[in-house]
C-alpha positions in Angstrom: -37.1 4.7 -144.9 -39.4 7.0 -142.9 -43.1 7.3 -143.8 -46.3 8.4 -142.1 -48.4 4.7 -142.2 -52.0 5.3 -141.5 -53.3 1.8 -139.8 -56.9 2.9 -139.4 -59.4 5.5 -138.1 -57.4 7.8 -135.6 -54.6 5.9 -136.1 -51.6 7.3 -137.6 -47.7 7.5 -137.2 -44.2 7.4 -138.5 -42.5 4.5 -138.8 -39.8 2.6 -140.6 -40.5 1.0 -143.6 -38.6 -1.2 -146.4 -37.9 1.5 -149.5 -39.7 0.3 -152.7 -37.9 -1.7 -154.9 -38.9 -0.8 -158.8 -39.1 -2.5 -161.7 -38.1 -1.9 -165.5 -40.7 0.6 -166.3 -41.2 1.8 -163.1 -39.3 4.9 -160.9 -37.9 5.8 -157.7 -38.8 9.5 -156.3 -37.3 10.8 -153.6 -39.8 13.1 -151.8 -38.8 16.7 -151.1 -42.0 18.2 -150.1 -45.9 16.6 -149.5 -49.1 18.7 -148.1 -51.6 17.1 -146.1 -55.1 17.4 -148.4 -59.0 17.4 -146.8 -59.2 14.0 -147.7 -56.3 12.5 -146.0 -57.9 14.3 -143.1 -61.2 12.5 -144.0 -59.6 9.2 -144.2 -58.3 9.8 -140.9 -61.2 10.4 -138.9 -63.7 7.9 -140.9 -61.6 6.1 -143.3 -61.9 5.1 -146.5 -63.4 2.4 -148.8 -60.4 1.7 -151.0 -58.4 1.0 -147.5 -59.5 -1.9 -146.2 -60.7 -2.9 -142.2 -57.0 -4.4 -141.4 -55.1 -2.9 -144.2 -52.2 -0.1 -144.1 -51.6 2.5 -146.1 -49.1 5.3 -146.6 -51.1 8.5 -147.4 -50.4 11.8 -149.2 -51.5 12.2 -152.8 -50.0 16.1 -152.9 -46.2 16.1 -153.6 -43.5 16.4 -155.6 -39.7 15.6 -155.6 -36.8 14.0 -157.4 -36.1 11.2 -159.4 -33.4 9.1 -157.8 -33.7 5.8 -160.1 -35.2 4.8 -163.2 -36.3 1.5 -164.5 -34.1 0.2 -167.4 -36.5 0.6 -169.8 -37.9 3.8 -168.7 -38.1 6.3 -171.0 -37.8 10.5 -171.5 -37.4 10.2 -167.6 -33.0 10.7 -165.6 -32.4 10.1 -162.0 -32.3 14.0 -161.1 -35.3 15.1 -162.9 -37.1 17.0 -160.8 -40.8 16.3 -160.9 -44.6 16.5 -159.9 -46.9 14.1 -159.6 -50.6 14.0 -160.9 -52.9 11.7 -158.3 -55.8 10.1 -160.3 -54.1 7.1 -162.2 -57.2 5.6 -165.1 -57.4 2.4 -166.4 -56.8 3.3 -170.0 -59.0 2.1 -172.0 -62.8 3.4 -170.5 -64.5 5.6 -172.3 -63.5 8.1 -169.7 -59.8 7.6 -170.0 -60.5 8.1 -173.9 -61.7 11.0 -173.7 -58.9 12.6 -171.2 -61.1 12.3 -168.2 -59.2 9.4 -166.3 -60.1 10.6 -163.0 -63.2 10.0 -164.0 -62.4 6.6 -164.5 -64.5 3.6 -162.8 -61.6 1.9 -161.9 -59.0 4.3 -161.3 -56.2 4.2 -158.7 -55.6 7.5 -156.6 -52.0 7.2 -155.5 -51.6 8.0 -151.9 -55.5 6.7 -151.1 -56.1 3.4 -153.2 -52.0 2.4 -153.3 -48.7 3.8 -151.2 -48.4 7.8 -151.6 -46.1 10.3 -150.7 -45.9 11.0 -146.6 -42.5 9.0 -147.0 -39.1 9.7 -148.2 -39.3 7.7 -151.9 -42.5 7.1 -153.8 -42.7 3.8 -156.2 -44.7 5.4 -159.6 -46.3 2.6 -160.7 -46.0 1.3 -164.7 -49.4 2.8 -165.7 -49.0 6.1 -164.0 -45.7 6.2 -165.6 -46.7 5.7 -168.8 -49.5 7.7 -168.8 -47.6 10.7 -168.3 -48.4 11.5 -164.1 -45.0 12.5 -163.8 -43.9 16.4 -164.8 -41.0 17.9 -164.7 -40.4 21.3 -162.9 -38.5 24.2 -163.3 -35.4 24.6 -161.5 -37.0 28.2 -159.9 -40.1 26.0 -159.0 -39.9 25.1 -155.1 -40.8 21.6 -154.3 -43.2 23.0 -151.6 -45.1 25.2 -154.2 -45.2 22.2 -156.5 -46.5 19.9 -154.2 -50.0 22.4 -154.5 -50.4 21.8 -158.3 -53.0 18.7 -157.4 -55.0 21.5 -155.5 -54.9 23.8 -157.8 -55.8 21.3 -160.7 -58.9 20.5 -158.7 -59.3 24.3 -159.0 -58.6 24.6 -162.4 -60.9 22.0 -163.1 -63.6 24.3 -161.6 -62.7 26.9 -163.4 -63.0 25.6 -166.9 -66.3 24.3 -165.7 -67.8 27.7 -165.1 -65.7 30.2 -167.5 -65.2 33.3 -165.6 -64.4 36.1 -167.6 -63.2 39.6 -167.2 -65.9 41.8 -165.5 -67.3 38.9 -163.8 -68.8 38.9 -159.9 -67.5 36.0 -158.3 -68.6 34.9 -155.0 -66.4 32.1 -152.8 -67.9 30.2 -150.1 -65.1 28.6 -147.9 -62.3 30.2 -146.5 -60.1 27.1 -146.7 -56.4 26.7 -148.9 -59.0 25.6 -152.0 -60.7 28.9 -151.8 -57.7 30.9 -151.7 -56.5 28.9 -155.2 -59.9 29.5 -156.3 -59.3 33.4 -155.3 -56.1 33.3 -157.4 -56.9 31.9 -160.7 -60.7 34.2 -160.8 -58.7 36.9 -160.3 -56.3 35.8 -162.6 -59.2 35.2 -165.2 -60.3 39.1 -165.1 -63.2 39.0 -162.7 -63.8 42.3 -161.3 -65.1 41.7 -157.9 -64.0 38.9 -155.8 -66.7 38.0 -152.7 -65.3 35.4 -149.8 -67.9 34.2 -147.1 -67.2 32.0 -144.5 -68.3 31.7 -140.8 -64.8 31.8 -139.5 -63.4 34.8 -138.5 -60.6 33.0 -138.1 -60.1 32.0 -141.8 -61.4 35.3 -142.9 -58.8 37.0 -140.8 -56.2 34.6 -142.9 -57.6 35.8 -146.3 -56.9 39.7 -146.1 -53.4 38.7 -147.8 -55.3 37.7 -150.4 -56.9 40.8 -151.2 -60.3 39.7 -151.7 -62.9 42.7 -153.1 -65.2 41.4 -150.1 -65.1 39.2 -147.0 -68.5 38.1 -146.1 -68.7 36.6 -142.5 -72.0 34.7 -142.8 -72.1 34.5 -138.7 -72.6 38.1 -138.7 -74.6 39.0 -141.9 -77.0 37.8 -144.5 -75.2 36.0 -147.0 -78.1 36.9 -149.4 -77.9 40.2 -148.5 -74.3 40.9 -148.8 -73.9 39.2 -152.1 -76.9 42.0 -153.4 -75.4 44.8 -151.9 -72.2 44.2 -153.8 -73.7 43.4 -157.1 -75.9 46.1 -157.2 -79.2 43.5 -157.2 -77.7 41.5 -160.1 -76.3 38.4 -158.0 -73.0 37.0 -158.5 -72.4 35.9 -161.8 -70.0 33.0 -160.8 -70.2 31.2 -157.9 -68.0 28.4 -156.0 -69.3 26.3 -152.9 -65.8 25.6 -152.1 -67.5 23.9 -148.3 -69.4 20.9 -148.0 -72.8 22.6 -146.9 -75.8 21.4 -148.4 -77.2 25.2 -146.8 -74.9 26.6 -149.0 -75.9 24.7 -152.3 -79.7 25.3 -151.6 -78.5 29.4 -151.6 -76.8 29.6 -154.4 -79.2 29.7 -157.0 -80.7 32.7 -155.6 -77.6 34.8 -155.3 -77.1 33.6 -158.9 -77.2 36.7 -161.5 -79.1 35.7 -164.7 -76.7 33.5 -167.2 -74.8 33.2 -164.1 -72.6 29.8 -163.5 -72.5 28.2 -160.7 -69.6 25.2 -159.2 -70.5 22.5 -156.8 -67.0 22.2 -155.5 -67.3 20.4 -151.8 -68.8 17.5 -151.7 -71.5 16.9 -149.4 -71.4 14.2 -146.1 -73.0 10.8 -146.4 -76.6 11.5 -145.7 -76.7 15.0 -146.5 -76.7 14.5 -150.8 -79.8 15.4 -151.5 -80.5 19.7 -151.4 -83.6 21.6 -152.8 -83.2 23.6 -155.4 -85.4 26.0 -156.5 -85.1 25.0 -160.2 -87.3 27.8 -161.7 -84.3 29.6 -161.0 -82.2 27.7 -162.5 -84.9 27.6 -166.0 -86.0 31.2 -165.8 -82.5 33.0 -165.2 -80.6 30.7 -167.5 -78.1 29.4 -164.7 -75.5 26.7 -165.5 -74.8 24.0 -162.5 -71.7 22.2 -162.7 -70.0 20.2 -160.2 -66.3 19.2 -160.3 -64.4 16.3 -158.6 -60.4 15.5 -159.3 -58.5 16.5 -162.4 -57.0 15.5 -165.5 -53.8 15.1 -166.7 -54.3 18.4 -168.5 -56.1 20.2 -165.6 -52.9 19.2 -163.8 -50.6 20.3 -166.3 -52.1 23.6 -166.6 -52.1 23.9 -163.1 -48.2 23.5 -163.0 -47.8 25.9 -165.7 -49.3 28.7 -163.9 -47.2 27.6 -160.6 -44.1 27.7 -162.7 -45.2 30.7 -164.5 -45.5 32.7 -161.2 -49.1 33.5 -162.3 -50.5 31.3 -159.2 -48.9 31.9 -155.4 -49.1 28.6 -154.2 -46.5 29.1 -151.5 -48.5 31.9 -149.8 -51.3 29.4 -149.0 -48.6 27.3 -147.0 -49.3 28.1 -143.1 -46.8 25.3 -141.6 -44.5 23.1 -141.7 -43.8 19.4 -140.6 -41.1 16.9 -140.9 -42.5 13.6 -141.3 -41.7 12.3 -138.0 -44.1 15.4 -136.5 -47.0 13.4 -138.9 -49.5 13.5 -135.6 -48.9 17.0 -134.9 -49.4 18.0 -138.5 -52.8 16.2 -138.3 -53.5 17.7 -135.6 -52.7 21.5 -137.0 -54.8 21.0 -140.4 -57.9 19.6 -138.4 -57.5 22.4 -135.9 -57.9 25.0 -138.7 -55.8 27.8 -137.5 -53.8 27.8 -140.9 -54.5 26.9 -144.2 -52.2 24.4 -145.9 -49.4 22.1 -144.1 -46.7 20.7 -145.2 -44.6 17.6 -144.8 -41.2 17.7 -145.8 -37.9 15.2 -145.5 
């Protein structure tokens, strides 16, 4: 079979590889559709501490497709089920995993990073991932290239449960990426009334007017700070997502936080660049909630695919191209060079 083997830093390309061979509780998916994710990106320009100095690994932990062969004692699961896949795989029995929060789990396996994912034309689910219910079935209206974006989105969800927005709410995005435009979608979704977006790409920006936010905000050309005032009337935003991995950003946000207001760390920061100021009287005086978010659940992802399959959530207007896998370097290539926001890998 084909599949996009990543063999170290910079070092990616599509080869031919042996197709899995399953086992009795194990299942066979053929992939129809995979989008390339931040982190594959990541891995690829400064690798990754689950992959090994030496080791191989076939990335892509954002897909979906269709069962073409089940184990023979696989259950609730036929060969022509059509399916997606949630990521984060937990070890069971943590207290973590107990409480629903496996990819929270200190030993858990993210498919696609830490084992085989899905740049190639099957997938191998492994036993535990199997069992613990990773695999979803789709709609026969759901494409296979909007399902692919329920692992987004469930990181999105997951963000949005965190902070609670609510009808009448200001919310203010920072990051013009594919993640912000899911964010966009389910806060508007949720009721709030004003919808901010700052980035300092015009570029991006440009890319988000189909989105309709309320606001664009390009932070190259104007005060952040005072933008966010001007369109609260004083009060602040009373939800706010740092959908970017700027520690600038996370230092700012408490004071373009509205009183009560909630507030998402959603990008995580570069090696070295972890530690931020705060000006925590804000934070004490004004009530603010801080949460940060990493992953989803099994429910987050769930949820997620519901409101794909729903048509409450556009996932396929966040796709900007598409790549077969043999075009895996050039499909790098477009997601690092940022001129779109999602790209896709299909088979």
């Amino acid at each position: 079979m084909k599949a996009a083997v990543y063999s170290g830093i910079g070092l990616i390309e599509c080869r031919e590889v042996e197709r899995p061979a399953i086992g009795e509780n194990e299942a066979l998916i053929k992939i129809k559709a995979a989008a390339v994710c931040g982190t594959d990106l990541r891995i690829f320009k400064s690798g990754h501490f689950a992959i090994k100095e030496g080791e191989e690994r076939i990335l892509g932990h954002e897909f979906a497709g269709e069962i073409c062969e089940v184990g023979s004692d696989v259950k609730h699961y036929k060969t022509g089920m059509r399916v997606s896949i949630a990521s984060n795989v937990g070890c069971g029995v943590c207290r973590y995993c107990r409480m629903g929060s496996l990819h929270l789990c200190p030993e858990y396996v993210a498919l696609g990073i830490s084992v085989d994912g899905g740049f190639a034309e099957y997938f191998k689910l492994p036993v535990k991932a199997l069992l613990q219910g990773n695999m979803m079935e789709l709609t026969d209206d759901t494409s296979f290239e909007e399902a692919a974006l329920a692992e987004p989105l469930s990181c999105c969800y997951n963000a949005f449960k965190s902070v609670g927005t609510g009808p009448g709410d200001n919310v203010l995005i920072v990051g013009a990426g594919p993640m912000g435009a899911l964010h966009l979608q389910i806060n508007r979704l949720a009721g709030a009334s004003r919808i901010m977006i700052a980035d300092i790409s015009e570029q991006r920006l440009r890319l988000f007017e189909k989105f309709k936010p309320d606001v664009i905000i390009n932070t190259k050309k104007e005060d952040l700070k005072e933008a966010v005032m001007k369109n609260t009337g004083g009060k602040g935003a009373d939800v706010i997502i740092t959908a970017c991995p700027a520690p600038d950003i996370q230092q700012i946000s408490v004071e373009l936080t509205a009183k009560l207001g909630r507030i998402n760390l959603f990008g995580g920061l570069p090696k070295g660049k972890e530690y931020v100021q705060l000006n925590t009287n804000l934070i004490h005086y004004n009530g603010i909630i801080v949460t940060g978010t990493t992953g989803a659940s099994l429910a987050h992802h769930e949820a997620a695919l519901g409101l794909i399959m729903d048509k409450k959530i556009d996932t396929k207007s966040v796709i900007s191209r598409k790549f077969k896998v043999s075009q895996i370097k050039e499909a790098f290539d477009y997601a690092i060079s940022g001129e779109g926001l999602k790209t896709i890998i299909t088979f």
